[in-house]
N, CA and C atoms as a LAMMPS dump frame, in Angstrom:
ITEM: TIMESTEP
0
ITEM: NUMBER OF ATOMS
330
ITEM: BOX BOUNDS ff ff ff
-5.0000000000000000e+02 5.0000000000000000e+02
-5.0000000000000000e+02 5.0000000000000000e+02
-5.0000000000000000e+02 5.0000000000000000e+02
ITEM: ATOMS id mol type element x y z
1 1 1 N 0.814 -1.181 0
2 1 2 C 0 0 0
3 1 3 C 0.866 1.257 0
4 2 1 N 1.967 0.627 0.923
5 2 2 C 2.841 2.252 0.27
6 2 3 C 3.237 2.952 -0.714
7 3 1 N 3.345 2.19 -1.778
8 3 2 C 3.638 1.95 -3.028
9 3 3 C 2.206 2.933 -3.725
10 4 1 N 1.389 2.22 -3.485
11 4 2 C 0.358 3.216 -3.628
12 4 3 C 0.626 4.64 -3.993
13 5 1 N 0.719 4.922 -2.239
14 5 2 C 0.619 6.187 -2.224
15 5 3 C 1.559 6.766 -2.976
16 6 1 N 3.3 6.482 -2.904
17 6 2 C 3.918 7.022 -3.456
18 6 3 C 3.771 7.349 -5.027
19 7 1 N 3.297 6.381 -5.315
20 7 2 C 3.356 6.888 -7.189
21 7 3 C 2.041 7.717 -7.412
22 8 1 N 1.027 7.874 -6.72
23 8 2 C -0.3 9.043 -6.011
24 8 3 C 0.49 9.983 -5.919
25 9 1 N 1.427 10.48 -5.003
26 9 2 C 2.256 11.864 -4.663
27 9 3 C 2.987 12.163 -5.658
28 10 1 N 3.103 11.371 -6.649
29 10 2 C 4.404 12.117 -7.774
30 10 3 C 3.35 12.659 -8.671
31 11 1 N 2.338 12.468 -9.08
32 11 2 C 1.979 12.855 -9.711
33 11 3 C 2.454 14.515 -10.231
34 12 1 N 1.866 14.85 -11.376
35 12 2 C 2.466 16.376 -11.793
36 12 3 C 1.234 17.19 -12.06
37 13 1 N 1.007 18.04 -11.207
38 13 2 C -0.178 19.029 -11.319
39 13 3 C -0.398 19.054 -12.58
40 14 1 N -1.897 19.435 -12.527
41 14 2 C -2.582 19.751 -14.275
42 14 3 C -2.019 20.833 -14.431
43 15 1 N -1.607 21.007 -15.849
44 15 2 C -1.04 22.125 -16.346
45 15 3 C -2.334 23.49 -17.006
46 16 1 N -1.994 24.807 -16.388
47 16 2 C -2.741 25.795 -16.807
48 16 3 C -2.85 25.833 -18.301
49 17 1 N -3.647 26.232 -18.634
50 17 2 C -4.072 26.55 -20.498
51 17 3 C -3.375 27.772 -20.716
52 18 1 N -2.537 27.315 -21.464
53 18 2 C -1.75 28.347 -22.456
54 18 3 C -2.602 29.709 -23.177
55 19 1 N -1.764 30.726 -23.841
56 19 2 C -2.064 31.058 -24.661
57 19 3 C -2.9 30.387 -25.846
58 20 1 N -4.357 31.142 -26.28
59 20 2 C -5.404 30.959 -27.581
60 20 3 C -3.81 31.554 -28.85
61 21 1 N -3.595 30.654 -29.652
62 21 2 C -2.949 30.472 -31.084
63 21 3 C -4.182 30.854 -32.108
64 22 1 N -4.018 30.998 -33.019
65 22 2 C -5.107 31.331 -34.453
66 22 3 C -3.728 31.119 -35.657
67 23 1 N -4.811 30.062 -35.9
68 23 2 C -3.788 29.893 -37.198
69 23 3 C -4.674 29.772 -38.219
70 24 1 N -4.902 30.799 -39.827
71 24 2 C -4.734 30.356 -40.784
72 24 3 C -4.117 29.866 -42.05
73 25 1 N -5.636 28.592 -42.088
74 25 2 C -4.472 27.69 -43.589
75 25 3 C -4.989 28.428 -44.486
76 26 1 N -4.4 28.176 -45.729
77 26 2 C -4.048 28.496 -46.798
78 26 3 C -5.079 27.735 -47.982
79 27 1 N -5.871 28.25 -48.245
80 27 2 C -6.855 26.898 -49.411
81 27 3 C -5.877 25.618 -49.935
82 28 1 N -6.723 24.957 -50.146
83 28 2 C -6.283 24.287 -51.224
84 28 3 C -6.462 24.495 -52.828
85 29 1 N -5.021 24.102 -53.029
86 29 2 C -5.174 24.626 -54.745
87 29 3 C -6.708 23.915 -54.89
88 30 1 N -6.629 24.633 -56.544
89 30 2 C -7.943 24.547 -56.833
90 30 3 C -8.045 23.184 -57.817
91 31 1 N -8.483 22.103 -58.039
92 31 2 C -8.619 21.041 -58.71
93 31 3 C -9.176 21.206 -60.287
94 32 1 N -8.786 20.857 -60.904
95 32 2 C -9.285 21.203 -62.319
96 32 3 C -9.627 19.738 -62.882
97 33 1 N -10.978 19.704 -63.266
98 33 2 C -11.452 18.368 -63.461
99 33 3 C -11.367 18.097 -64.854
100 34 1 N -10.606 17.041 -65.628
101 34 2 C -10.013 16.806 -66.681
102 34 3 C -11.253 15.87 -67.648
103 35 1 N -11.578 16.629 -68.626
104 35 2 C -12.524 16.547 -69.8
105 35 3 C -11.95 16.562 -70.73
106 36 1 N -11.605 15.783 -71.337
107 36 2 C -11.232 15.545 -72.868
108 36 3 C -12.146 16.286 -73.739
109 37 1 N -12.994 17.055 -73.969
110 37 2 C -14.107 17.816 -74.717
111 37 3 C -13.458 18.993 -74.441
112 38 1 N -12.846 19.303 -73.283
113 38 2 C -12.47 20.655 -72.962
114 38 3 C -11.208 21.163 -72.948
115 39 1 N -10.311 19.698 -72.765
116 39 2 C -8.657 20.193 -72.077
117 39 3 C -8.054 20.791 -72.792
118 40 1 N -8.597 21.469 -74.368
119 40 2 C -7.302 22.097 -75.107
120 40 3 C -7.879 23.687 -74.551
121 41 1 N -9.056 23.891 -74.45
122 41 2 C -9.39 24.926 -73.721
123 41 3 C -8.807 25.3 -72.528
124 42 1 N -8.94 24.583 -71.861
125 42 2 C -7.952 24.807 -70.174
126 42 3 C -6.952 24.69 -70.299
127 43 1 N -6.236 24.03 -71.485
128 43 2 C -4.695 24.387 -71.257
129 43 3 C -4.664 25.669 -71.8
130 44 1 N -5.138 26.307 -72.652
131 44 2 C -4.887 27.243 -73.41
132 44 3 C -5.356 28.679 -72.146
133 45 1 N -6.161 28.784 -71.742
134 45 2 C -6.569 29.224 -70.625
135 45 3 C -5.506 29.438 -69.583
136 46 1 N -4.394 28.179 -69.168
137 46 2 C -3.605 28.218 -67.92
138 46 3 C -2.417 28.818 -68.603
139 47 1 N -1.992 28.745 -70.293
140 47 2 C -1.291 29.24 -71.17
141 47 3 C -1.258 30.783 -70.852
142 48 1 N -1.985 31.063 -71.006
143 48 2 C -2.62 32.525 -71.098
144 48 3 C -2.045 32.982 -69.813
145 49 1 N -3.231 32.427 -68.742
146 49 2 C -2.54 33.38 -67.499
147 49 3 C -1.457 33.094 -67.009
148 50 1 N -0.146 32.253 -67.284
149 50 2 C 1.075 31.931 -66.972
150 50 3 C 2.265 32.791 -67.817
151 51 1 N 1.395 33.139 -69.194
152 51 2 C 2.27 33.765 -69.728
153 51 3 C 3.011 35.071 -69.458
154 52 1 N 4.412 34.876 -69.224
155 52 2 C 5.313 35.73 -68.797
156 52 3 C 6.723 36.396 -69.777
157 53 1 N 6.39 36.928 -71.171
158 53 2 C 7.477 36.828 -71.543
159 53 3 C 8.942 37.45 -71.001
160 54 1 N 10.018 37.028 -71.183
161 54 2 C 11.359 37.599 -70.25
162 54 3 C 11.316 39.47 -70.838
163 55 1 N 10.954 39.394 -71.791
164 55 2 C 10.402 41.413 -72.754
165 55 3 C 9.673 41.83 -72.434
166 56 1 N 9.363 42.388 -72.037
167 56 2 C 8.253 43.099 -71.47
168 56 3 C 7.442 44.007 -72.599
169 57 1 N 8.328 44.067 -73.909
170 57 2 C 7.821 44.467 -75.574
171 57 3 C 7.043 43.402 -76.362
172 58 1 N 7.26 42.307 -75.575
173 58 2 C 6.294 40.634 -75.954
174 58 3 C 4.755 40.465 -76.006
175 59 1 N 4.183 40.652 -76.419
176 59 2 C 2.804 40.29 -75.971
177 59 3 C 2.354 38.926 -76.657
178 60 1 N 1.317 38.43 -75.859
179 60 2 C 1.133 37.191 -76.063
180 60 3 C -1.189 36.832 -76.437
181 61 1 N -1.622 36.487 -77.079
182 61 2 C -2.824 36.83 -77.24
183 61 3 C -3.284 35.451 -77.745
184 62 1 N -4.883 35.046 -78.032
185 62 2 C -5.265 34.11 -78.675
186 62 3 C -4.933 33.075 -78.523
187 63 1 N -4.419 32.197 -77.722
188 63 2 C -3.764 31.342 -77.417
189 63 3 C -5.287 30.357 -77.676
190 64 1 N -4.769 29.108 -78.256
191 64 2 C -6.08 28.365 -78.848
192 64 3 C -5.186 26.828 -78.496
193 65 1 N -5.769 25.712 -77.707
194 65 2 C -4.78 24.464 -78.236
195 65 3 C -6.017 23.295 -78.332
196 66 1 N -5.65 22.105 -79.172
197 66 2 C -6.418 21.251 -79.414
198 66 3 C -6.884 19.925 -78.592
199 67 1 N -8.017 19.935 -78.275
200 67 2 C -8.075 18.972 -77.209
201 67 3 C -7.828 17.167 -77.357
202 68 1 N -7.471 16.938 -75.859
203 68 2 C -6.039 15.797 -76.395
204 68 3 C -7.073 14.679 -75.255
205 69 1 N -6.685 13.241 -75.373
206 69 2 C -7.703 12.88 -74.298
207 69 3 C -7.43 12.389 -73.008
208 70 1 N -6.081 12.52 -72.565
209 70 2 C -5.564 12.17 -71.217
210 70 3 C -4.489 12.916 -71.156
211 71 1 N -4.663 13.239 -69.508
212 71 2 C -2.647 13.753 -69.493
213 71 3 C -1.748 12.574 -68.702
214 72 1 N -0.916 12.266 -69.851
215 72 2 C -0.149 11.306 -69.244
216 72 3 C 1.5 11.711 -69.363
217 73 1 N 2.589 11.394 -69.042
218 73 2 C 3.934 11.999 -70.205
219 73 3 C 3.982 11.408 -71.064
220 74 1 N 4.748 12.629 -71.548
221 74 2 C 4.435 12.697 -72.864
222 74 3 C 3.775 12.54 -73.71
223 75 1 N 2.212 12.885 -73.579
224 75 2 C 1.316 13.306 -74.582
225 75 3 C 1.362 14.536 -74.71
226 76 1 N 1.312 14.533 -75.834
227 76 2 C 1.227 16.253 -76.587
228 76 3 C 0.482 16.448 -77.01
229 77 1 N -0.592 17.874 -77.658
230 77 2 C -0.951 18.799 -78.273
231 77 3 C -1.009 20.202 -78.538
232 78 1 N -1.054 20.041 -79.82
233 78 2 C -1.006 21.069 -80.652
234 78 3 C -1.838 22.72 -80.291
235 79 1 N -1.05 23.607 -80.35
236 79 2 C -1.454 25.024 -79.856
237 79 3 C -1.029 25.884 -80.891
238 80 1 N -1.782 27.161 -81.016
239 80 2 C -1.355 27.877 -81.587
240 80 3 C -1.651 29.018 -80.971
241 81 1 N -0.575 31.036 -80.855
242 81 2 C -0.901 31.988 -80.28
243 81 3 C -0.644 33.234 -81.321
244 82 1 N -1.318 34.081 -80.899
245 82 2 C -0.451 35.229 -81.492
246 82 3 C 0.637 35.631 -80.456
247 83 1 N 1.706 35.893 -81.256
248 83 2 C 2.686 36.914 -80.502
249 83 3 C 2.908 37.72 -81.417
250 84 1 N 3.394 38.821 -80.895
251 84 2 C 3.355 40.243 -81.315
252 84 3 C 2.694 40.374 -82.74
253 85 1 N 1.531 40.222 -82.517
254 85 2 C 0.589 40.39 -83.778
255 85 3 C 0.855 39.208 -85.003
256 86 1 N 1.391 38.192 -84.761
257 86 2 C 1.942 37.176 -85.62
258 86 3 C 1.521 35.983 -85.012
259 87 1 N 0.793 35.293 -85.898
260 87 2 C 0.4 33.575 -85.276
261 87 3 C 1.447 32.659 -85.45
262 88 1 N 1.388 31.829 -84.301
263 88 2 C 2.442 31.316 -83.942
264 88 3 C 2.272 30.049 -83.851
265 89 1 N 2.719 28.836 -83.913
266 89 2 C 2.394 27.422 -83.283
267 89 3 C 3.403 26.552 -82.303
268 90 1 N 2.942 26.026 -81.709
269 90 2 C 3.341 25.809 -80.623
270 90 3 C 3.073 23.922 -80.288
271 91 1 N 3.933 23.247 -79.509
272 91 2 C 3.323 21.911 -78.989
273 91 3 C 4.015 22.054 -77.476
274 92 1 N 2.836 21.9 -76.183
275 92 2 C 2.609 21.398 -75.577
276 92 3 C 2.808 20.1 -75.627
277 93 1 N 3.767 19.668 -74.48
278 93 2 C 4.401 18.138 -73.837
279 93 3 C 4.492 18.187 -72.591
280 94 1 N 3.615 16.971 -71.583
281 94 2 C 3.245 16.85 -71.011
282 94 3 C 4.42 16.368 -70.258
283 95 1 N 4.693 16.791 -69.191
284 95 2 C 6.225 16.043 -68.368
285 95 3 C 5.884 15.473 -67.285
286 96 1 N 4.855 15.944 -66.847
287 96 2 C 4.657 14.56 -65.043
288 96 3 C 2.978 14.464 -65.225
289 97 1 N 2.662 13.504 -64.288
290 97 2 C 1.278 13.53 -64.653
291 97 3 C 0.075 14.025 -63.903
292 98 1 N 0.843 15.302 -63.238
293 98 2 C -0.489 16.091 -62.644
294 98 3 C -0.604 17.331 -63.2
295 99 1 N 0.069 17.124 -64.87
296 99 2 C -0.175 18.213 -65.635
297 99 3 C 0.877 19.411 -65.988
298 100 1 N 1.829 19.12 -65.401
299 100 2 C 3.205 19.965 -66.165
300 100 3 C 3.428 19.785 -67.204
301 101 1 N 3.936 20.92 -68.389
302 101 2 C 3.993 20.803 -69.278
303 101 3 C 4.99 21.753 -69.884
304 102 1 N 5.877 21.896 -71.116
305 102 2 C 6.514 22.364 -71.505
306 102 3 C 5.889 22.316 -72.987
307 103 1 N 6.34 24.085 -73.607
308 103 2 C 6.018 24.258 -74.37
309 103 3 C 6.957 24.982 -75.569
310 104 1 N 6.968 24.106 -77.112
311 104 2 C 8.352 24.006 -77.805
312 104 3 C 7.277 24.96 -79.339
313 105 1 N 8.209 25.81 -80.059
314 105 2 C 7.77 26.181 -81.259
315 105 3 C 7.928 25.401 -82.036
316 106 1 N 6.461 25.08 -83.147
317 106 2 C 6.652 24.203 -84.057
318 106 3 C 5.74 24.842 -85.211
319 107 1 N 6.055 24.365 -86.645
320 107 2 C 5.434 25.051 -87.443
321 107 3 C 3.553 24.906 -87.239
322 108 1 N 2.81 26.328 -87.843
323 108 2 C 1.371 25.753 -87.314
324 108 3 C 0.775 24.736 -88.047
325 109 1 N -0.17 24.095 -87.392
326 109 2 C -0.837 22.972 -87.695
327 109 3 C -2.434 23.112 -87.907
328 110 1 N -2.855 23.933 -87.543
329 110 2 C -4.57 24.332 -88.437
330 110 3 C -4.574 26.15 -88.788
């Protein structure tokens, strides 16, 4: 019974409540639900608002690409834009498969 008590007496007082923390998260990216009817549209779309040329004399417009039916690597399709008032063509290649992509000049195709 002594035994008892002793490991009863060690115990360690309840600890007072800290400081209230506030933390906000951050959304989650936004999911883009993949339609083969649509994806040359949404790429052309994410084209658009990503576009950054290193000139700031660059402009970039019309961006149009053809819809492809999975993103896997290396599937590609075909895009075409204006830059600086000149149509341009372009292929989109797909490098990982949650949709990265790199994009190479190629002569146009429609």
């Amino acid at each position: 019974m002594g035994g008892v008590l002793l490991l009863a007496g060690c115990a360690a007082p309840a600890a007072a409540p800290g400081p209230t923390t506030t933390v906000t998260a951050t959304p989650p990216p936004t999911v883009v639900i993949f339609d083969p009817q649509t994806s040359g549209k949404i790429l052309a779309e994410r084209i658009t608002a990503r576009a950054k040329p290193k000139d700031p004399a660059v402009t970039i417009s019309a961006v149009e690409c053809k819809n492809f039916p999975d993103i896997k690597v290396n599937t590609q399709t075909d895009c075409q834009m204006v830059v600086n008032g000149v149509k341009r063509g372009y292929r989109a290649t797909f490098t990982e498969r949650d949709g990265h992509y790199e994009i190479k000049a190629q002569d146009l195709t429609w």
